[in-house]
MMTF fields as JSON, N, C-alpha, C and O atoms, coordinates in Angstrom:
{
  "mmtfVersion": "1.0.0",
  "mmtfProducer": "UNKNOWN",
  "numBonds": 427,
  "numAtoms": 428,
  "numGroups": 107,
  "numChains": 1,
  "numModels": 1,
  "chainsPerModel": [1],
  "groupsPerChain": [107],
  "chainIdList": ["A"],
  "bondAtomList": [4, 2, 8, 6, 12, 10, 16, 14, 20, 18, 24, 22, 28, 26, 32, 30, 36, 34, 40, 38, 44, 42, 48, 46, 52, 50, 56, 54, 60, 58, 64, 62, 68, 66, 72, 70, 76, 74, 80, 78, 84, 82, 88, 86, 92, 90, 96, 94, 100, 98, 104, 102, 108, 106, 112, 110, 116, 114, 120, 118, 124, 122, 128, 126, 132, 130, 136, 134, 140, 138, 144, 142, 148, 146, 152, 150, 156, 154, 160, 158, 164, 162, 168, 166, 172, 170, 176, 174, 180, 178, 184, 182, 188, 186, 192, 190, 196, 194, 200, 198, 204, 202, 208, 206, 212, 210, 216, 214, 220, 218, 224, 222, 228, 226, 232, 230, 236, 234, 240, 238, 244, 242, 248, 246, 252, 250, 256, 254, 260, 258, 264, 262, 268, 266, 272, 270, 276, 274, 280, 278, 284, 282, 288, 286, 292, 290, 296, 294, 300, 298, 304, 302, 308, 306, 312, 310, 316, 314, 320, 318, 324, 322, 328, 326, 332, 330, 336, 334, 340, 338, 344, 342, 348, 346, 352, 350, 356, 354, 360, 358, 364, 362, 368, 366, 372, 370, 376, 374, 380, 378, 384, 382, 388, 386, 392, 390, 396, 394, 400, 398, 404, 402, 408, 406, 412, 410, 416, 414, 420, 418, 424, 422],
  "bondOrderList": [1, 1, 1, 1, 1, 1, 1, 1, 1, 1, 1, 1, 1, 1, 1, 1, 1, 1, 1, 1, 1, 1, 1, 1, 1, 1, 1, 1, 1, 1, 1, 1, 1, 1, 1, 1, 1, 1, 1, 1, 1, 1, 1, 1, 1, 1, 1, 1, 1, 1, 1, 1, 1, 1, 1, 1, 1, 1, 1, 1, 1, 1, 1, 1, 1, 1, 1, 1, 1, 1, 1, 1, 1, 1, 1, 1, 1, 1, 1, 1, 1, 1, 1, 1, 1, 1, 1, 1, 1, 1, 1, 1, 1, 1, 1, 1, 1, 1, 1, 1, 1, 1, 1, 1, 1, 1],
  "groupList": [{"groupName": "UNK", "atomNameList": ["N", "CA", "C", "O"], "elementList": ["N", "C", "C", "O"], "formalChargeList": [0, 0, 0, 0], "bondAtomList": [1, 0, 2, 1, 3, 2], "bondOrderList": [1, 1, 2], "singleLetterCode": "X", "chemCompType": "L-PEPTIDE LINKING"}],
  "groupTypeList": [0, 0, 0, 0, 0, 0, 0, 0, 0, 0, 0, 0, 0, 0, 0, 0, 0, 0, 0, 0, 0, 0, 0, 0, 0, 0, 0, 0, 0, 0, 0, 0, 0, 0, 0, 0, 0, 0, 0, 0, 0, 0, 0, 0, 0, 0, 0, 0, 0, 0, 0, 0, 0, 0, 0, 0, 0, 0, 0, 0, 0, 0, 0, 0, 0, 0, 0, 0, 0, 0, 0, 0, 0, 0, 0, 0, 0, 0, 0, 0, 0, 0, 0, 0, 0, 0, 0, 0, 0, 0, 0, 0, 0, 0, 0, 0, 0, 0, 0, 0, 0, 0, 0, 0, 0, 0, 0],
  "groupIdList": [1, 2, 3, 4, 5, 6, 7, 8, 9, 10, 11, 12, 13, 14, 15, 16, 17, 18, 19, 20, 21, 22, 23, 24, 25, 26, 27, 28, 29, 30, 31, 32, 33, 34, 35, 36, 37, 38, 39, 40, 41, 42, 43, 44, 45, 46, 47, 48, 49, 50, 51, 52, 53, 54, 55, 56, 57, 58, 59, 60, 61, 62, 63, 64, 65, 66, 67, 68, 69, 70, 71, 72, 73, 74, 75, 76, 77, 78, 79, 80, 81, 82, 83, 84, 85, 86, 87, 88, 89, 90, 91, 92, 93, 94, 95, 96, 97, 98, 99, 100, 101, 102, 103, 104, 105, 106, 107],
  "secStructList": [7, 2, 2, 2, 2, 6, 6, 6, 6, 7, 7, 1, 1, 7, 7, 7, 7, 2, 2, 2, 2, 2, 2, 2, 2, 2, 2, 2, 2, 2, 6, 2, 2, 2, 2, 2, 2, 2, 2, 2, 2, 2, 2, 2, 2, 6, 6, 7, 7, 4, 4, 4, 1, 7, 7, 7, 7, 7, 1, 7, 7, 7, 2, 2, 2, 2, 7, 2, 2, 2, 2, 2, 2, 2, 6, 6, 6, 1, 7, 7, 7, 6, 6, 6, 1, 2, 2, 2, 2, 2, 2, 2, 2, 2, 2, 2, 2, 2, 2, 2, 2, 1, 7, 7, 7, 7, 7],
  "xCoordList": [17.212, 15.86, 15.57, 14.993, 16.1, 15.813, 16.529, 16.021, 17.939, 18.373, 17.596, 17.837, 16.528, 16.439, 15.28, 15.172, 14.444, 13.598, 14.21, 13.703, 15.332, 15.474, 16.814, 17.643, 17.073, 17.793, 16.791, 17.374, 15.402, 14.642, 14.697, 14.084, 14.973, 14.954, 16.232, 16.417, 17.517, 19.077, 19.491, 20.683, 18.286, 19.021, 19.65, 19.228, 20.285, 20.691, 19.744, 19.193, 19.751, 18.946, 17.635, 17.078, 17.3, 15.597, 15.038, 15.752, 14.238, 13.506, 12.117, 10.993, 12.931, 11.756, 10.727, 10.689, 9.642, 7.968, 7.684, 8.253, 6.609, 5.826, 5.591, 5.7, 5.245, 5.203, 5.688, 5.183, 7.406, 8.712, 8.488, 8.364, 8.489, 8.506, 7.043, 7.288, 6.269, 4.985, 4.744, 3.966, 5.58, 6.177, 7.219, 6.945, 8.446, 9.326, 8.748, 9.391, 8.07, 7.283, 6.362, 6.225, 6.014, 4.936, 6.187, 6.319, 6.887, 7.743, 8.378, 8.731, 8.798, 9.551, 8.549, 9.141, 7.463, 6.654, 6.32, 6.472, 5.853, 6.056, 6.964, 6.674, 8.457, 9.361, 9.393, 9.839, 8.854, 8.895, 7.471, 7.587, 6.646, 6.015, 6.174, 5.962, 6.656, 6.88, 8.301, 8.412, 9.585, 10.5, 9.74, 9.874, 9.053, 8.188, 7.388, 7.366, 6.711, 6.572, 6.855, 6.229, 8.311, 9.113, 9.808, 9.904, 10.13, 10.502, 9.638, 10.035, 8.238, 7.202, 6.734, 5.839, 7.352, 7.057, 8.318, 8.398, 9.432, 10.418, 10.392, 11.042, 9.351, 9.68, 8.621, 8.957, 7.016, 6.774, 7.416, 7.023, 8.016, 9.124, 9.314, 9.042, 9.967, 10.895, 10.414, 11.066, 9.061, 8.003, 7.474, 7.05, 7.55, 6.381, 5.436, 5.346, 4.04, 2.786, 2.173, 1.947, 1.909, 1.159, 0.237, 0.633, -0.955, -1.796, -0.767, -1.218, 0.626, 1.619, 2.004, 2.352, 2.006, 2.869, 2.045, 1.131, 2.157, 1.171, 2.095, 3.295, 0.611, 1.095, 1.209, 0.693, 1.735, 2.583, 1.002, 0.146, 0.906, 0.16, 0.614, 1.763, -0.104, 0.757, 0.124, -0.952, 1.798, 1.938, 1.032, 0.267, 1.515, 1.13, 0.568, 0.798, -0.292, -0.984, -1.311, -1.806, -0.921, -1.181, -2.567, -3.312, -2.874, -3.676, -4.983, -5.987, -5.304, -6.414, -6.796, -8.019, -6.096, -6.845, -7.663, -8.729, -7.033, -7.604, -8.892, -9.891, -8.702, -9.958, -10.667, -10.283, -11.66, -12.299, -12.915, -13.054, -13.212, -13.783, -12.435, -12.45, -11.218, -10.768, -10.408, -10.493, -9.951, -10.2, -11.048, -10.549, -12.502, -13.726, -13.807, -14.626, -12.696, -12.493, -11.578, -11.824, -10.713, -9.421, -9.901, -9.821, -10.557, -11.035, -12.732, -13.442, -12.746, -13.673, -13.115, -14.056, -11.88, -10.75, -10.599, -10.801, -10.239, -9.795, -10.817, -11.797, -10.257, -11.203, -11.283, -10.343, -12.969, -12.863, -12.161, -11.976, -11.544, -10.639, -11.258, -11.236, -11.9, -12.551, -12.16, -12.819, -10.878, -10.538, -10.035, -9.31, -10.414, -9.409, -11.527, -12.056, -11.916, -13.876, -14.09, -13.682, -14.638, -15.073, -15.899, -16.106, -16.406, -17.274, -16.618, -16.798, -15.796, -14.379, -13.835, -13.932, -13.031, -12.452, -13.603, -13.331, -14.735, -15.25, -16.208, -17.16, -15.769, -16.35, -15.138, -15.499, -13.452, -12.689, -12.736, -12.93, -12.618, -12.944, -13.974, -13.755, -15.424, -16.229, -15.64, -15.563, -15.266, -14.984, -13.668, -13.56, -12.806, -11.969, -12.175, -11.592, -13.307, -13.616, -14.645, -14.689, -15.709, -16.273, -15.177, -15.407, -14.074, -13.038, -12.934, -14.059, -12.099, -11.733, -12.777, -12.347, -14.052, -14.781, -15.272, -15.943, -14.858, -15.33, -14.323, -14.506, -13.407, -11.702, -11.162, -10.753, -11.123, -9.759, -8.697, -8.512, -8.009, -6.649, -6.291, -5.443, -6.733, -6.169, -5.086, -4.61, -4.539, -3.172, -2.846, -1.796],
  "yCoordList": [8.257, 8.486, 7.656, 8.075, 6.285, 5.327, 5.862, 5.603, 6.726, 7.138, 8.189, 8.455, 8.851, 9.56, 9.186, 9.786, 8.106, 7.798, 7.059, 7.343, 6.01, 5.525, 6.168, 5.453, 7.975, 8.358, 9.382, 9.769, 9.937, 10.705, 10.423, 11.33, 9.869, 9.665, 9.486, 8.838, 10.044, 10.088, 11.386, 11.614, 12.676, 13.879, 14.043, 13.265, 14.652, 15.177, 16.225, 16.215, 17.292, 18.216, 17.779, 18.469, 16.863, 16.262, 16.619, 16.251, 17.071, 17.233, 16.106, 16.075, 15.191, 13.902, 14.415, 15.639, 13.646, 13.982, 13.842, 13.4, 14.436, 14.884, 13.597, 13.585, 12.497, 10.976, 10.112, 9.493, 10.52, 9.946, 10.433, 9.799, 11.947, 12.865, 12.157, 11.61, 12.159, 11.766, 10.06, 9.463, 9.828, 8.511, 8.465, 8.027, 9.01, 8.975, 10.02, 10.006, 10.591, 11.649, 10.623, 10.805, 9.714, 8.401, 7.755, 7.849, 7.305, 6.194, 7.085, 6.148, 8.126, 8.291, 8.928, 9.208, 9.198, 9.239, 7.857, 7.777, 6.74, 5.614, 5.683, 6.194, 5.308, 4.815, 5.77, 5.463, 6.89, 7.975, 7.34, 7.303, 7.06, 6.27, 4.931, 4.775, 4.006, 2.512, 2.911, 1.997, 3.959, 3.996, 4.428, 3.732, 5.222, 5.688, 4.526, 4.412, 3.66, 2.89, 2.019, 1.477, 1.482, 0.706, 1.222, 0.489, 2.221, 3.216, 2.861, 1.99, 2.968, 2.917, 1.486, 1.412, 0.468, -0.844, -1.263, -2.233, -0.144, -0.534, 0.088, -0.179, 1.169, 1.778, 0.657, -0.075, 0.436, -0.096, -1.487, -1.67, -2.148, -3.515, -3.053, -3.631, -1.615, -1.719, -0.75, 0.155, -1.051, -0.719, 0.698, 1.114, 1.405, 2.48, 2.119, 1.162, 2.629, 2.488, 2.671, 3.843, 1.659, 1.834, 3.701, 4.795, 3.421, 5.022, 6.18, 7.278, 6.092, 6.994, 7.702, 8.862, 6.94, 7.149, 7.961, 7.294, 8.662, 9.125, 8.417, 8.292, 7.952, 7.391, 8.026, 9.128, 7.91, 8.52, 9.047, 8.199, 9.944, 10.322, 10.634, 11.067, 10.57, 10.622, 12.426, 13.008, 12.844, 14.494, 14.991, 15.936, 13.887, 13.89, 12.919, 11.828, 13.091, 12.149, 12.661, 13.726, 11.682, 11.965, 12.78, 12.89, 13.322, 14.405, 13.262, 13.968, 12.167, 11.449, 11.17, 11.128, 10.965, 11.197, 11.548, 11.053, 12.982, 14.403, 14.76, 15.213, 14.406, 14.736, 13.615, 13.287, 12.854, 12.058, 12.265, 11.287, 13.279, 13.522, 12.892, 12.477, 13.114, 13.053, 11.595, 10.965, 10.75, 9.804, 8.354, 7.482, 8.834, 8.061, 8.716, 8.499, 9.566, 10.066, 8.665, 7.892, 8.629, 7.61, 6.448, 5.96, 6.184, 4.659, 4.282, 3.285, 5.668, 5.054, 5.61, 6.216, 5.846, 5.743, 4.239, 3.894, 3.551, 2.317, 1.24, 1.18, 0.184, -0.818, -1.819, -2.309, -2.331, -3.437, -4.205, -4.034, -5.266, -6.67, -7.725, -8.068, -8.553, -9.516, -10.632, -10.881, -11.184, -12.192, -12.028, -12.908, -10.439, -10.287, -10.311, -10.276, -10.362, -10.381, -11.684, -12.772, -11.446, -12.69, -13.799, -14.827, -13.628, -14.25, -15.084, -16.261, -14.203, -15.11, -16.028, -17.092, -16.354, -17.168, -17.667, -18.851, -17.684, -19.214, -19.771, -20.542, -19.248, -19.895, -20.784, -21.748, -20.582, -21.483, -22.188, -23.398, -21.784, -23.251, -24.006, -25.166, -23.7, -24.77, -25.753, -26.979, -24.985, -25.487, -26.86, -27.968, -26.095, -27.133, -28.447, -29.514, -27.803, -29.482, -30.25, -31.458, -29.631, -30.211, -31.634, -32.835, -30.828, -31.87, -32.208, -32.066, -32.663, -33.232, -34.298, -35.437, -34.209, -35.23, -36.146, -37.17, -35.647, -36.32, -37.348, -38.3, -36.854, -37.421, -37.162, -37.962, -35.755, -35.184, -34.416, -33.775, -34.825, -34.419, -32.761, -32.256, -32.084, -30.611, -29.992, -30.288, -29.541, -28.795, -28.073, -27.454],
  "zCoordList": [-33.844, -33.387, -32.135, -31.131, -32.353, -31.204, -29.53, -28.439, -29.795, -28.738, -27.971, -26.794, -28.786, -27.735, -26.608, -25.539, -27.027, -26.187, -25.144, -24.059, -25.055, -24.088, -23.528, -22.965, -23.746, -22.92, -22.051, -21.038, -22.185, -21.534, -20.425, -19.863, -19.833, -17.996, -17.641, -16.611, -18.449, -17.892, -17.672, -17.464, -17.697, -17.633, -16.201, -15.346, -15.957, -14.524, -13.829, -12.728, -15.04, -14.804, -14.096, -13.242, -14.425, -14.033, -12.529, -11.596, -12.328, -11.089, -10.963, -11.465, -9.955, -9.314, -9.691, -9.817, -9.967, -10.014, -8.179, -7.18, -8.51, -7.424, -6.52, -5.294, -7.339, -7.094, -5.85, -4.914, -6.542, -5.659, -4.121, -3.073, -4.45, -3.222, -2.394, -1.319, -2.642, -1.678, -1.129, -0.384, -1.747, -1.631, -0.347, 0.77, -0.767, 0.445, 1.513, 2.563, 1.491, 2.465, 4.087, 5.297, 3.181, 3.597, 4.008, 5.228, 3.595, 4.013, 5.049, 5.764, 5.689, 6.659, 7.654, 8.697, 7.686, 8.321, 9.044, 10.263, 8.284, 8.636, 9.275, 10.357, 9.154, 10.133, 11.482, 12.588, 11.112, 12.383, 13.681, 14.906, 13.116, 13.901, 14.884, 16.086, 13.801, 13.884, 14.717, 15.534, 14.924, 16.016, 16.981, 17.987, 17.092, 18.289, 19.128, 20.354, 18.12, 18.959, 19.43, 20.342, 18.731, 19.303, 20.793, 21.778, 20.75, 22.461, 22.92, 23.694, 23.016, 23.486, 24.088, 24.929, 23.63, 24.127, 25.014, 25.767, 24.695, 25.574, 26.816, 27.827, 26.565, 28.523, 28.987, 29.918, 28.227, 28.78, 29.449, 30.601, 29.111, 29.18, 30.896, 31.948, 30.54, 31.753, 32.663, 33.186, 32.827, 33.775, 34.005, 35.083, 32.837, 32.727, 32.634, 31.865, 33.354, 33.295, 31.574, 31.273, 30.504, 29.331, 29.723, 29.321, 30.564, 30.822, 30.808, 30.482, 31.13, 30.753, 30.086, 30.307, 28.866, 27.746, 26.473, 25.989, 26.164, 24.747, 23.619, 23.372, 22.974, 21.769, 20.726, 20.911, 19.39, 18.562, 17.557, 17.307, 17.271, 15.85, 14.869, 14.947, 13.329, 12.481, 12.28, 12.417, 11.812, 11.797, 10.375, 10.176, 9.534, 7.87, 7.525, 8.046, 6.573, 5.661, 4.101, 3.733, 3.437, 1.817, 1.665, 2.639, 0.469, -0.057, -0.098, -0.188, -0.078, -0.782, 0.685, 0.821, 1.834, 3.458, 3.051, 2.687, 3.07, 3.867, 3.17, 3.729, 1.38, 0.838, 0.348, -0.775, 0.862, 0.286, -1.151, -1.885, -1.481, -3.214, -4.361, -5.519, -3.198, -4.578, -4.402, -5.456, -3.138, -3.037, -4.39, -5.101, -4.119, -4.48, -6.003, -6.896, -5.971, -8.116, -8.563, -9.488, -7.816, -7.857, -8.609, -9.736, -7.209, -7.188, -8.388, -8.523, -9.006, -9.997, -11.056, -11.57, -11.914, -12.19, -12.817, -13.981, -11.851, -12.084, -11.962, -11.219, -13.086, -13.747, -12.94, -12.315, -12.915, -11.736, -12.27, -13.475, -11.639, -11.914, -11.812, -10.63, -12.537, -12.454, -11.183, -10.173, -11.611, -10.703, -9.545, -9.08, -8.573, -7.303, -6.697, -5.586, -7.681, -6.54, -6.045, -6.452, -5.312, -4.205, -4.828, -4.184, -6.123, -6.85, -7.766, -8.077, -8.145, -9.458, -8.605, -9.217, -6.96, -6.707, -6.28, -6.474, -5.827, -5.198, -6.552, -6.426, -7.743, -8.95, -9.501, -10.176, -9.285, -9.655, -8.253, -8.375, -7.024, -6.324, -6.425, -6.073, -6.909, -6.841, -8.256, -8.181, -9.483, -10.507, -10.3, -10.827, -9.256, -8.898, -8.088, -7.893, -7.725, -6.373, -7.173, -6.939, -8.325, -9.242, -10.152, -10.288, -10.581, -11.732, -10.576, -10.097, -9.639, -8.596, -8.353, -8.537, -7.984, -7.801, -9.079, -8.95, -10.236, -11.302, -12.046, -12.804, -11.601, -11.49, -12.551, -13.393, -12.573, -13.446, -12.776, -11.741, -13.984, -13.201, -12.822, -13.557, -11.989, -11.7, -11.82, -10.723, -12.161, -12.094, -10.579, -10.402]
}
């Protein structure tokens, strides 16, 4: 019984999720840019006029760009995180400079 759960992700047969693909889709888009504009700083180097040159746009962009609805579905989706808010860290720094002045020992 135990084999078959941790063989479900060894088929061959398997076709990537949609996931992977939009993933490496982004990532070589990226590098298709970021070489472009590496050329791009090299003519300038070697004295093409910058007003010259057109700069690179991106051809593609993921589905959550293009549609903001589904975007702002996403992101209320997911649970705020207490300690990444701006309120949680300057409540452990005041807490920390508080022990600190009272003279305990901080970690």
């Amino acid at each position: 019984m135990g084999g078959k759960m941790s063989q479900r992700h060894r088929r061959v047969e398997a076709i990537p999720p949609v996931k992977q693909e939009l993933r490496a889709h982004a990532h070589n888009e990226r590098h298709r840019i970021h070489s472009a504009l590496h050329l791009i700083t090299e003519q300038v180097q070697h004295g093409v006029e910058p007003e010259d040159i057109d700069e690179p746009g991106a051809n593609w962009k993921p589905l959550h760009h293009h549609d903001p609805i589904i975007a702002m579905q996403k992101s209320r989706s997911q649970r705020l995180r207490h300690w990444k808010t701006k309120s949680w860290k300057r409540r452990k720094a005041l807490r920390r400079e508080r022990a600190l002045r009272d003279g305990y020992r901080v970690p």
